[in-house]
C-alpha positions, 0 to 999 in steps of 0.5 A: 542667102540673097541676091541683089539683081538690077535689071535695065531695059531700054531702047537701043541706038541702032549699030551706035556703040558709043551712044548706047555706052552713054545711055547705059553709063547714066542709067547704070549711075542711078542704081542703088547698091546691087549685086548682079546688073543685067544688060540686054542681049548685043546691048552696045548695037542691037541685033546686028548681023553687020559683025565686021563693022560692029565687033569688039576685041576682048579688050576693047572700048565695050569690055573695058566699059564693062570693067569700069562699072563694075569696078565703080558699082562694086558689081557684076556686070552682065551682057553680051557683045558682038566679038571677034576672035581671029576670023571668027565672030561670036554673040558673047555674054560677059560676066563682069566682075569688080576685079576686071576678069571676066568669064565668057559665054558663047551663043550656042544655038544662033537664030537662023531666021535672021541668018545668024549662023552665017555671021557667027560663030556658035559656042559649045560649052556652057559655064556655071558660075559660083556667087555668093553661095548661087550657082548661076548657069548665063544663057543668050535668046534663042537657047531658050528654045532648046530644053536638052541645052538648059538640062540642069545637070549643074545644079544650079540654081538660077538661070539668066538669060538676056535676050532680043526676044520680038512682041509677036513671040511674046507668048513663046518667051513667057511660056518657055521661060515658065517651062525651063523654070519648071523641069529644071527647078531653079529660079529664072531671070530674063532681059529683053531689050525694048523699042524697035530695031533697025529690021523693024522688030518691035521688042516691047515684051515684058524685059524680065520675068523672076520665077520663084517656084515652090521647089523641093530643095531646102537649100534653094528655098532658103535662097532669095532674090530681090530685084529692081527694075529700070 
């Protein structure tokens, strides 16, 4: 079984919805036939923590963007958003398909030295998602961090995680990306942003790193993914 994977790197405009929408729907034009599209963590705005301007409602411009193109590709769109729900704000990952009906992730671990946890919400549940003969289990940036939070006891076999991960710790995302791979078996697909934020953060780390081990599991040998880069 295969899995088409396009993943898009790219600057971001800082806190502009609108412009990041424009630059992503061009981007998203040139794909050739895929099954899985890719977009950085918080990819409408940046890494912002200035949730009560930037917050999208679930049916809002940035999900209903979400739901065109993945009508038009016939694809899986895949990013997170700022959202809010109630009084309540979260960094949420969205699994977009052509149908309209997405399936939500919530940041678990927020990232306390940008005070994360004091805008938003953390999530508690982690979602696995069957496609295509995969099971994919989406997780967003600093999870990474926490080995007892990716424990693969789904079973499944392929870990996202879309990030705003900075080039000084560039070292930490590749060799924790490597150690998740590793004790949990599966294979791992990671996407940065680039560029640098409105805090000033360089972000020019490698936007994704495909790890295919020589796993023990017939099924997952079986498996394979081919990517594209933009």
């Amino acid at each position: 079984m295969s899995l088409k994977i396009s993943t898009i790197q790219s600057k971001l405009h800082w806190e502009d919805v609108n412009s990041n929408l424009a630059m992503f729907d061009k981007k998203l034009d040139q794909l050739p036939n895929t099954d899985l599209v890719i977009l950085p963590e918080m990819f409408t705005t940046g890494f912002s923590m200035n949730a009560a301007k930037l917050a999208a409602s679930m049916d809002g411009l940035s999900v209903q963007w979400m739901q065109k193109k993945a009508k038009q590709l016939d694809a899986i769109i895949i990013g997170s958003l700022i959202i809010q729900e109630g009084n309540n704000y979260y960094n949420r990952l969205i699994w977009m398909p052509p149908t309209g009906k997405s399936i939500t992730y919530d940041k678990k671990h927020l990232f306390t030295m940008a005070g994360e946890e004091k805008i938003y919400s953390p999530g508690n549940n982690k979602i696995l998602i069957e496609y295509k003969g995969w099971k994919i289990c989406p997780f967003i940036c600093y999870d990474l961090r926490f080995p007892i939070w990716n424990r693969n006891q789904e079973d499944y076999d392929l870990a996202i995680y879309v990030a705003n991960w900075p080039d000084k710790r560039s070292y930490h995302w590749r060799s924790l990306l490597t150690a998740r791979a590793i004790e949990n078996q599966v294979y791992i697909v990671a996407v940065n942003r680039v560029g640098t934020d409105g805090n000033g953060f360089i972000t020019q780390v490698i936007l994704l790193l495909l790890i295919q081990l020589e796993l023990f599991f017939t099924k997952r040998r079986m498996k394979k993914i081919f990517f594209m880069l933009l």
